[in-house]
Residue frames as qw, qx, qy, qz and C-alpha x, y, z in Angstrom:
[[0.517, 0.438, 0.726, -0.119, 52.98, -20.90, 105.45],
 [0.441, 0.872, 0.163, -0.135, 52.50, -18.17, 103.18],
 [0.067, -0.727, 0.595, 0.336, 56.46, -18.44, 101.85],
 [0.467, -0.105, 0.875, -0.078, 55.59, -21.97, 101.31],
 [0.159, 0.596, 0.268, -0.740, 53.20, -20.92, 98.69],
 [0.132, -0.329, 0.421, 0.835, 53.69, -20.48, 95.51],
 [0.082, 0.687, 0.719, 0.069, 50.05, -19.46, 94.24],
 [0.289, 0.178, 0.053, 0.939, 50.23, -15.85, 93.14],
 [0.276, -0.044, 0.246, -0.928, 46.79, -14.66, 94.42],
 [0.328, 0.248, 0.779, -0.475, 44.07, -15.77, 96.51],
 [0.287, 0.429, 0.856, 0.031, 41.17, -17.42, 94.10],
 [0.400, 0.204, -0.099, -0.888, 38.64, -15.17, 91.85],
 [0.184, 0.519, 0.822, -0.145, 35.21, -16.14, 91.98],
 [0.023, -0.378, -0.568, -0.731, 32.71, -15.15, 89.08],
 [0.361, -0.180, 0.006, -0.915, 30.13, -12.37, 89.53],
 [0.753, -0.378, -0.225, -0.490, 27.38, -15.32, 90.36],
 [0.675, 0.005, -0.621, 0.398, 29.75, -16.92, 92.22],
 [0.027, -0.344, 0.184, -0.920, 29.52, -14.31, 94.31],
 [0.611, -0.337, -0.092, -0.711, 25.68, -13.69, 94.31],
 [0.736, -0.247, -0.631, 0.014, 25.84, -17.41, 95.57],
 [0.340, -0.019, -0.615, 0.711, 27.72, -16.82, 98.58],
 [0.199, -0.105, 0.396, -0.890, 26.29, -13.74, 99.35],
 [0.602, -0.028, -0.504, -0.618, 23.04, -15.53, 99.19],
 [0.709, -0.169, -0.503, 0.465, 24.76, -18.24, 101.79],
 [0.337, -0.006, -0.507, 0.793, 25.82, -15.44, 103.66],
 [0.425, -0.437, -0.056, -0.791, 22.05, -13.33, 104.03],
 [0.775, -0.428, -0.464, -0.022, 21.07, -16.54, 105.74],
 [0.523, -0.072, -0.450, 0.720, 24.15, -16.50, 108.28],
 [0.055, -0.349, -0.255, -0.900, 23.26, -12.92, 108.57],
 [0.645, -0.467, -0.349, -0.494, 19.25, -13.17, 109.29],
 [0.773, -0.279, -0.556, 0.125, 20.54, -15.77, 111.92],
 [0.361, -0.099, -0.463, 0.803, 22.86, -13.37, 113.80],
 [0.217, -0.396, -0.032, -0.891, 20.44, -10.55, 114.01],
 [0.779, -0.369, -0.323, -0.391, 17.63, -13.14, 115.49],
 [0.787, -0.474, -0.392, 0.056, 19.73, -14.50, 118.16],
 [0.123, 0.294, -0.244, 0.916, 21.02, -11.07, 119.17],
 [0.307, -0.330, -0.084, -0.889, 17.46, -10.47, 120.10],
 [0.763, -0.194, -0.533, -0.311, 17.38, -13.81, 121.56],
 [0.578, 0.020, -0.593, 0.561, 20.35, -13.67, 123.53],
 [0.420, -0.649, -0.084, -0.629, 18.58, -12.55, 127.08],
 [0.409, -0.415, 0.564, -0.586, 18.89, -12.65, 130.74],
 [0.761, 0.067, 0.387, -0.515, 18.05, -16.50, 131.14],
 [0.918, 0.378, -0.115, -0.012, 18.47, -18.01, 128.02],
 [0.915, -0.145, 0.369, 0.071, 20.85, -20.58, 127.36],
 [0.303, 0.631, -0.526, -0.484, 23.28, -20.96, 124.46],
 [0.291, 0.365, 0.875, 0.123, 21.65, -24.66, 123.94],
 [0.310, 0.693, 0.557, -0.338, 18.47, -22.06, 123.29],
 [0.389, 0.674, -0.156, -0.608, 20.25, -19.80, 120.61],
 [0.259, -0.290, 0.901, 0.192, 21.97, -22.94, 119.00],
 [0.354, 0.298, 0.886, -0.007, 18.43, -24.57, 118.11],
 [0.287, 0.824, 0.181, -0.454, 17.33, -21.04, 116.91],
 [0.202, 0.635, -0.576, -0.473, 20.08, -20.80, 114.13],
 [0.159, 0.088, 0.926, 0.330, 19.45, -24.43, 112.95],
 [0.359, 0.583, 0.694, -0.224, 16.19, -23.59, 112.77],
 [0.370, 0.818, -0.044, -0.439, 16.18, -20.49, 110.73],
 [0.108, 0.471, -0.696, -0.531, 19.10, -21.62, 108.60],
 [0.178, 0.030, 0.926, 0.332, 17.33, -25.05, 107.62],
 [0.245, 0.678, 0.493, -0.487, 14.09, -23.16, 107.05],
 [0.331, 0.840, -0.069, -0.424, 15.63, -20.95, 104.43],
 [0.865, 0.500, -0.047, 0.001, 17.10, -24.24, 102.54],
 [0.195, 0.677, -0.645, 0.294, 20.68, -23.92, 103.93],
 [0.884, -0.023, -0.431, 0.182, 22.66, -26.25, 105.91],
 [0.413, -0.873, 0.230, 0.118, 24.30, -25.41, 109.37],
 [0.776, 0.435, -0.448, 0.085, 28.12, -25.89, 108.17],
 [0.046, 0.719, -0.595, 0.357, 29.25, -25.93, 111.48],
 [0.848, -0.037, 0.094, -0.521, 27.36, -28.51, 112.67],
 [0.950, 0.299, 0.088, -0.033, 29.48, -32.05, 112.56],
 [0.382, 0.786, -0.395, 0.284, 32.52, -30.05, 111.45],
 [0.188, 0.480, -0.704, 0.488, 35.78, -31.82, 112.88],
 [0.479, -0.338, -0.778, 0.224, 33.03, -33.36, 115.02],
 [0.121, -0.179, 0.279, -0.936, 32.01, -29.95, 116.51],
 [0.038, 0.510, 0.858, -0.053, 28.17, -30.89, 117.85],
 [0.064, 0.625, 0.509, -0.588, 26.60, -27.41, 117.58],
 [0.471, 0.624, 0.484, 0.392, 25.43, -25.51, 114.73],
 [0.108, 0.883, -0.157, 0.428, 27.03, -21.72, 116.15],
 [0.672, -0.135, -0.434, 0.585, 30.00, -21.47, 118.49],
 [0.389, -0.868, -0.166, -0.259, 29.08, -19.41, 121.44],
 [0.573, 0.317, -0.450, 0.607, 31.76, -17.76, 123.09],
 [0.258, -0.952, -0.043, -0.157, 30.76, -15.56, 126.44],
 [0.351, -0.887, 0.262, 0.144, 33.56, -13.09, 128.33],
 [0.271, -0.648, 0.657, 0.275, 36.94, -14.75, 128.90],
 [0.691, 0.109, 0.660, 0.273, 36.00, -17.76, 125.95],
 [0.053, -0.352, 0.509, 0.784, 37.78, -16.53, 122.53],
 [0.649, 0.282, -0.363, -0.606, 36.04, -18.81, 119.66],
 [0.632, -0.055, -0.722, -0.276, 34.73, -22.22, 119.76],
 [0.383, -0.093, 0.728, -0.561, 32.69, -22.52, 122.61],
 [0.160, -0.132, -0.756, -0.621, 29.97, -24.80, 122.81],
 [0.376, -0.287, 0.313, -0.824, 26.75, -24.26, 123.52],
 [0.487, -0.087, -0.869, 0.027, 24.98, -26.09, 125.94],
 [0.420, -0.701, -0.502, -0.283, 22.07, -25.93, 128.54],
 [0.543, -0.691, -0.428, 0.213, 24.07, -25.32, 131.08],
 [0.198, -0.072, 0.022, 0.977, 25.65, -21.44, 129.96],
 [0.012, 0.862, 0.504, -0.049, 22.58, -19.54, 131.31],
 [0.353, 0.489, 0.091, 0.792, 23.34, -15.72, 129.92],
 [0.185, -0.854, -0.300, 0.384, 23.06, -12.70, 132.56],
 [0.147, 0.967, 0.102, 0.182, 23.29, -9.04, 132.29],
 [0.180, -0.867, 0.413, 0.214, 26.33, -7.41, 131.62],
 [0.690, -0.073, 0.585, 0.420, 27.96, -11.05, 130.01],
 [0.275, 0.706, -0.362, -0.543, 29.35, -10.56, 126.35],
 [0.731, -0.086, 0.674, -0.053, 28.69, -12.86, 124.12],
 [0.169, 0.474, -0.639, -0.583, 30.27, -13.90, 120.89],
 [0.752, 0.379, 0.462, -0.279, 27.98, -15.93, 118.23],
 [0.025, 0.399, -0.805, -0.439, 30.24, -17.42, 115.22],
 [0.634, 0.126, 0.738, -0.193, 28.06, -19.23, 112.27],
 [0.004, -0.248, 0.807, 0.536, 28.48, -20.80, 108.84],
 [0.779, 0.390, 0.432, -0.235, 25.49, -21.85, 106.57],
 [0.176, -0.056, 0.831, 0.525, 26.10, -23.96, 102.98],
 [0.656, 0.595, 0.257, -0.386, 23.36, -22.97, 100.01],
 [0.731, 0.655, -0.180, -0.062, 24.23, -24.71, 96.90],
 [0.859, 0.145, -0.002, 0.491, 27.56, -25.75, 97.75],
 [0.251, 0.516, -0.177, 0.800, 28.93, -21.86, 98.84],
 [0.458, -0.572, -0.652, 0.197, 29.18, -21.28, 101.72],
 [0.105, -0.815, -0.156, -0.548, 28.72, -18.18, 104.00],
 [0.699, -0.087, -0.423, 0.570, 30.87, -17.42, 107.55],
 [0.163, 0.725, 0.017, 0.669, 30.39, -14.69, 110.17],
 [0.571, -0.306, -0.646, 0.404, 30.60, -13.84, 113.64],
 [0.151, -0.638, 0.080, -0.751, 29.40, -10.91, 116.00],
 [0.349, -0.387, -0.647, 0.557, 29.71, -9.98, 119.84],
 [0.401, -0.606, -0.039, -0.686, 27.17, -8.19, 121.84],
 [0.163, -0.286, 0.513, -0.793, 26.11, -7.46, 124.92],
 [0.335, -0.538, -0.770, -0.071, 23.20, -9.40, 127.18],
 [0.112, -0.980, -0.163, 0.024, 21.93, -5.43, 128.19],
 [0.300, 0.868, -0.327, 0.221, 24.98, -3.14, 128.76],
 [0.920, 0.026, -0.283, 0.270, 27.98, -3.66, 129.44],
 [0.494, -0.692, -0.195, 0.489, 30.76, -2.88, 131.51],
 [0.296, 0.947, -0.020, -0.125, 32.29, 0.35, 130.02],
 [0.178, -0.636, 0.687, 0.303, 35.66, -1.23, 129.58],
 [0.391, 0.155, 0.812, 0.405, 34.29, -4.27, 127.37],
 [0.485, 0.761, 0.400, -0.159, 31.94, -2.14, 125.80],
 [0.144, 0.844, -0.377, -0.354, 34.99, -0.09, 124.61],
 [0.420, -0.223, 0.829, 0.294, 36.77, -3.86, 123.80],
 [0.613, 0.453, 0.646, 0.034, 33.53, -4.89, 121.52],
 [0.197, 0.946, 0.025, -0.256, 33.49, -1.25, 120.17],
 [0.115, -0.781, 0.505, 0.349, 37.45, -1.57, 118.74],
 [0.391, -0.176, 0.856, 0.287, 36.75, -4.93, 117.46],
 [0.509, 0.638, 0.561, -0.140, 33.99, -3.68, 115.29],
 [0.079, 0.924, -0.184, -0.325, 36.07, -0.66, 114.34],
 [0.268, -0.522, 0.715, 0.380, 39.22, -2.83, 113.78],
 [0.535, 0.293, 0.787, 0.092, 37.40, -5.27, 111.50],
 [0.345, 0.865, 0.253, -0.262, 35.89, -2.11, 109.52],
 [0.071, -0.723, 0.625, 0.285, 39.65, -1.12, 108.69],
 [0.520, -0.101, 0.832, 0.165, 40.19, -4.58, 107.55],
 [0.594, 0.469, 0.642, 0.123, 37.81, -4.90, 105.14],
 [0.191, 0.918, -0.100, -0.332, 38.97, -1.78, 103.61],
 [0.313, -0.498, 0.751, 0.300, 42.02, -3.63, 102.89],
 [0.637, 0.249, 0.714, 0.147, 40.18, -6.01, 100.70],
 [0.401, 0.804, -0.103, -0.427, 41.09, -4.35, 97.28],
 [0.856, 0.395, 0.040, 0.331, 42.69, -5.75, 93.79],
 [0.042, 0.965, -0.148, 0.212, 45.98, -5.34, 94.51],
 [0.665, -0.556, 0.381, -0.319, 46.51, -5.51, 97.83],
 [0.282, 0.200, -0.931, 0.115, 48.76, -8.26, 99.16],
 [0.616, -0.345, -0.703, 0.086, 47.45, -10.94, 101.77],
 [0.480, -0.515, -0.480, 0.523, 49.23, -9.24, 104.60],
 [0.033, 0.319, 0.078, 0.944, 48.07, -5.79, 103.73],
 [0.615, -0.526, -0.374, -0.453, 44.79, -6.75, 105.49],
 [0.792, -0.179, -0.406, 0.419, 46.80, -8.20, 108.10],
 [0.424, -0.013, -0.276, 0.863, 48.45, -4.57, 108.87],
 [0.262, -0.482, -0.158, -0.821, 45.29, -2.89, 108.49],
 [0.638, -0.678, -0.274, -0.240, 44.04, -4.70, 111.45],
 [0.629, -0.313, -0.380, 0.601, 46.95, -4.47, 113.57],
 [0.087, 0.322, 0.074, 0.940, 47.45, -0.76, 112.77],
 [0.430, -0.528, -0.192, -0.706, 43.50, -0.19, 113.71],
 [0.751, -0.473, -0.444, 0.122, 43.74, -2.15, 116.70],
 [0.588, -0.197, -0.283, 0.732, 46.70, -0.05, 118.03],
 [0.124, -0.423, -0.365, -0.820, 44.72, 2.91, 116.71],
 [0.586, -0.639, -0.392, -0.308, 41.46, 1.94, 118.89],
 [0.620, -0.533, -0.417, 0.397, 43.61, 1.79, 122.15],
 [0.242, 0.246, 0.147, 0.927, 44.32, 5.41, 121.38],
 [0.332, -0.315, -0.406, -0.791, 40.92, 6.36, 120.89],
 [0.750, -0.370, -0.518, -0.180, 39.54, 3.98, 123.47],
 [0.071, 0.699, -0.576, 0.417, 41.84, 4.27, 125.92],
 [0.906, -0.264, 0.257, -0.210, 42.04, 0.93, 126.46],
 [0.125, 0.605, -0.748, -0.241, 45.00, -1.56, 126.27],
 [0.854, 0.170, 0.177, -0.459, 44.13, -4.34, 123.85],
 [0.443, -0.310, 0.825, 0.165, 45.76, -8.03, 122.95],
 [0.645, 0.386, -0.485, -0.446, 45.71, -9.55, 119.08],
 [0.810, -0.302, 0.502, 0.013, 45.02, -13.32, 120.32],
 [0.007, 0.659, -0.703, -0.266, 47.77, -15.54, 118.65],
 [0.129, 0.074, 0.967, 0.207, 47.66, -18.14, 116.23],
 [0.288, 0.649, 0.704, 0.007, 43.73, -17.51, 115.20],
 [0.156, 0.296, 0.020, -0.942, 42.56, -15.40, 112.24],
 [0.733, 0.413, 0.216, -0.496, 40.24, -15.48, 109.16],
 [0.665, 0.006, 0.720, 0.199, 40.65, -17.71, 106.00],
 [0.261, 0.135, -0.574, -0.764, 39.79, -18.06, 102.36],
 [0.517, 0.226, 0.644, -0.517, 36.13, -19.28, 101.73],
 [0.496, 0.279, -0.347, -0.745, 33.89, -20.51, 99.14],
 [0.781, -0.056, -0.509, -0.357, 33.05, -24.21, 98.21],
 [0.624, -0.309, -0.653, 0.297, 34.63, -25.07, 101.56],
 [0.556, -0.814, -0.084, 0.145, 34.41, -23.41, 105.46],
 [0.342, -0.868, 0.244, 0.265, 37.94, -23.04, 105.27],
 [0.756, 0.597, 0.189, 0.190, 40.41, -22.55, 102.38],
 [0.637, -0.018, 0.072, 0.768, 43.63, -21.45, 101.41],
 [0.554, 0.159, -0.657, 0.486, 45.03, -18.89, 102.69],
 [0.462, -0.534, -0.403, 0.581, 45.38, -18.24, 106.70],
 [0.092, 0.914, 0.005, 0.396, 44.74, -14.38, 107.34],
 [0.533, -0.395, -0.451, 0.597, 46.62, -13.35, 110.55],
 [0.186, -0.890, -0.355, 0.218, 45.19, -10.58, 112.84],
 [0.312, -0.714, 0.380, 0.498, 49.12, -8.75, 112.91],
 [0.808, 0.011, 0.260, 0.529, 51.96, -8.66, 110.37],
 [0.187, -0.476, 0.344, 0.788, 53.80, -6.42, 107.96],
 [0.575, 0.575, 0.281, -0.510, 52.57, -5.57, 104.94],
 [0.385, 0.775, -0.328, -0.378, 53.40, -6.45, 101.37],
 [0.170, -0.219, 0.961, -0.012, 53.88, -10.41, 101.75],
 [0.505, 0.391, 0.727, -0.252, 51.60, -13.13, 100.20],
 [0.240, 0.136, 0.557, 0.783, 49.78, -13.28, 97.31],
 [0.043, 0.080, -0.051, -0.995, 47.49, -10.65, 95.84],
 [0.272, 0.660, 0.683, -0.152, 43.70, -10.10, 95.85],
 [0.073, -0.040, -0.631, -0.772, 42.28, -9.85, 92.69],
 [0.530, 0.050, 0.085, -0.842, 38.61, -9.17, 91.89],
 [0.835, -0.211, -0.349, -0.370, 36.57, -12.00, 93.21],
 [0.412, 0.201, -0.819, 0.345, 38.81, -12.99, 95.90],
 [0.671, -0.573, -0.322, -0.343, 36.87, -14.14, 99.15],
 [0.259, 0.097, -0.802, 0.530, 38.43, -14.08, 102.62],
 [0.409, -0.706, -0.541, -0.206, 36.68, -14.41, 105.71],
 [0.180, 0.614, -0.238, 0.731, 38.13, -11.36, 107.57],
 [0.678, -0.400, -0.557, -0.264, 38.27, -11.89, 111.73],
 [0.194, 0.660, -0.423, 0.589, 39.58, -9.86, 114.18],
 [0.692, -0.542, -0.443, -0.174, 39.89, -11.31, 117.75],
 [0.234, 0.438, -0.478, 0.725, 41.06, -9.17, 120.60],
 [0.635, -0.479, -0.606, 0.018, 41.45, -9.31, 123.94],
 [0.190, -0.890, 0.083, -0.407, 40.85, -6.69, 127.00],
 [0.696, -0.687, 0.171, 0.122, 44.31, -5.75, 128.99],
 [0.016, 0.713, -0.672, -0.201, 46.96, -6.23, 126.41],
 [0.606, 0.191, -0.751, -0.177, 48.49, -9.37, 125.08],
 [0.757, -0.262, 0.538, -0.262, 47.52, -13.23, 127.20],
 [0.162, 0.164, -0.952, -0.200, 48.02, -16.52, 126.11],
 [0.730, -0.110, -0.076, -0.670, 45.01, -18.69, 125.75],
 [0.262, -0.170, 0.930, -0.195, 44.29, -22.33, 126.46],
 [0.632, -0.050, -0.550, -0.543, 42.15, -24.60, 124.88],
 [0.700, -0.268, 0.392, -0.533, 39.52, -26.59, 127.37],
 [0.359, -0.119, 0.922, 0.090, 39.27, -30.64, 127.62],
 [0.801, 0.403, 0.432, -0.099, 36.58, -30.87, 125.43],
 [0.679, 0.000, 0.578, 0.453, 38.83, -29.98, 122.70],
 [0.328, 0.698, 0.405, 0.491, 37.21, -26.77, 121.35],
 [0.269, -0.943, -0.190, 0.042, 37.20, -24.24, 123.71],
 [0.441, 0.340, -0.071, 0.827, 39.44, -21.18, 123.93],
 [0.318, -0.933, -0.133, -0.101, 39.60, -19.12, 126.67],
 [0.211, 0.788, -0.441, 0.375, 42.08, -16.38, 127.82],
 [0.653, -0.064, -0.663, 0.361, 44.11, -17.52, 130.68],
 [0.001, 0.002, -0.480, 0.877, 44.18, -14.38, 132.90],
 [0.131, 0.611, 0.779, -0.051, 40.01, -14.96, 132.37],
 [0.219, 0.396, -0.141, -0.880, 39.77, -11.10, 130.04],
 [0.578, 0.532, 0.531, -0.316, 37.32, -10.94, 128.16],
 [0.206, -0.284, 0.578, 0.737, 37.57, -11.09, 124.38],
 [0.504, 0.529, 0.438, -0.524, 35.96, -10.07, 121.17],
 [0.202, -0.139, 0.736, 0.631, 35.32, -11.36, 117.83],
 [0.521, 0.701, 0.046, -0.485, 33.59, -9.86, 114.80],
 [0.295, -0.310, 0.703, 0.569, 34.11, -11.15, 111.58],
 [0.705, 0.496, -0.041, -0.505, 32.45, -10.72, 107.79],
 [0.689, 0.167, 0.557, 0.433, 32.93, -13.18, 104.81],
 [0.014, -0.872, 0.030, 0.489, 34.23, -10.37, 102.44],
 [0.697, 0.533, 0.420, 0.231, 34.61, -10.06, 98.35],
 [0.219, -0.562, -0.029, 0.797, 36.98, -8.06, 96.69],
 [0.531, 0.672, 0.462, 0.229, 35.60, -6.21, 93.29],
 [0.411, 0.317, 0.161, 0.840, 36.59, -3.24, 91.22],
 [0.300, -0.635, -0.201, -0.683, 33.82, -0.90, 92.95],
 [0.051, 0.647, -0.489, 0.583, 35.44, -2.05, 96.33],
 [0.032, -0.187, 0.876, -0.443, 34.70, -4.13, 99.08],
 [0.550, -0.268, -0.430, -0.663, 31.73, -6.25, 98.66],
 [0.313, -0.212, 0.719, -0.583, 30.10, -8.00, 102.32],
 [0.322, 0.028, -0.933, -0.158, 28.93, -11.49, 101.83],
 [0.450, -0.102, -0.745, 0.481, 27.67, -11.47, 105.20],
 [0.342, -0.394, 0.050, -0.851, 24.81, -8.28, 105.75],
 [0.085, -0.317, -0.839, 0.434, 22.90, -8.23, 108.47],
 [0.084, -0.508, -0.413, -0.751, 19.83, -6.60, 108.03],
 [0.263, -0.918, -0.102, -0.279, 18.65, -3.31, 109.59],
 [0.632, -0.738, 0.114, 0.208, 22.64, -3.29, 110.91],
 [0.401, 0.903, -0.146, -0.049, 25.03, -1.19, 109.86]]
């Protein structure tokens, strides 16, 4: 795809271009923090689902997932062994110890905004807590990568690198799922080009100040699996049923370094 190409470097978006997004992305933001605090023993992931439409169409935004491709929900809930696009629905009731991933996209003005975060419903077991813990770390590396410069797949090696890093550190052995990473973003959800999690470095074309990916690491505990998509047509889940975790920012690149679209507030 990215030989196929022949675009020398990934979009620059103007200084308010920007502010827009990031503006799109406080919402997205706000939303994940609030149904962290929602996601409890009991509840549903029909129940955080109706929370993020609510707050995002409160604050004048638009769920963008919502519709998308026909998706029906407005955040894709993932818990344990389901990678990314779950949906949610009344009848995933959340207990202690599950891990649950919470991907969502709001549109303000026409820019949109793209993030995702896994936690815990109370603690977890102390091997996924180390899994969530490397994919927060490995993502952190990543966005370091996002400098003028830089190729595409320089990000790309920063997260494989930090991922093989964390099982070091973690002593844990962790899997880069295949075939899903992050994107390019701005007047659409998804834009030229494809990130991938792995690769070598120094391929693709170059980010330049104002490029926009959405940066998205998704690993899985035990080493590499193969996944499987479910009959409805959205789900991902490992096969060997590990559990997996995905974090991901919408992420600017400027002269004064890496700029996060995507804050959560009061989380670092």
């Amino acid at each position: 795809m990215l030989g196929r190409s022949r675009k020398a470097a990934v979009t620059a978006r103007t200084a308010g271009e920007l502010d827009a997004m990031e503006a799109a992305g406080r919402i997205v933001g706000r939303a994940l923090v609030a149904v962290r605090d929602a996601a409890v023993p009991g509840a549903t992931t029909a129940d955080l689902d109706e929370l993020v439409e609510q707050l995002i169409r409160e604050a004048g935004a638009v769920p963008s997932f919502k519709g998308y491709e026909g998706f029906p929900g407005s955040i894709c809930s993932s818990v344990n062994e389901v990678v990314v696009h779950g949906i949610p629905g009344r009848s995933t009731v959340l207990g202690e110890g599950d891990l649950v991933s919470v991907d969502c996209g709001a549109i303000l003005d026409g820019w949109h905004g793209d993030s995702a975060w896994t936690f815990g419903v109370g603690a977890l077991p102390t091997e996924v807590e180390k899994l969530n813990e490397a994919t927060r770390e490995v993502l952190a590396e990543g966005i370091l990568a996002m400098r003028p410069g830089n190729r595409l797949t320089d990000v790309s090696h920063a997260l494989e690198t930090a991922t093989r890093s964390a099982e070091e550190r973690h002593g844990v052995r962790l899997g880069i799922v295949d075939g899903f990473g992050g994107h390019g973003i701005g007047r659409e959800m998804h834009e030229w080009p494809f990130l991938a999690n792995e690769g070598k470095p120094g391929k693709g074309p170059r980010l330049q100040e104002g490029s926009v990916l959405a940066v998205e690491p998704m690993l899985v505990l035990g080493g590499e699996t193969g996944t499987r998509t479910l009959s409805d047509e959205w789900t991902v889940v490992t096969i060997d049923g590990s559990p997996a975790s995905h974090w991901e920012h919408t992420v600017a690149v400027t002269a004064d370094g890496p700029r996060i679209l995507t804050p959560r507030p009061g989380v670092a």
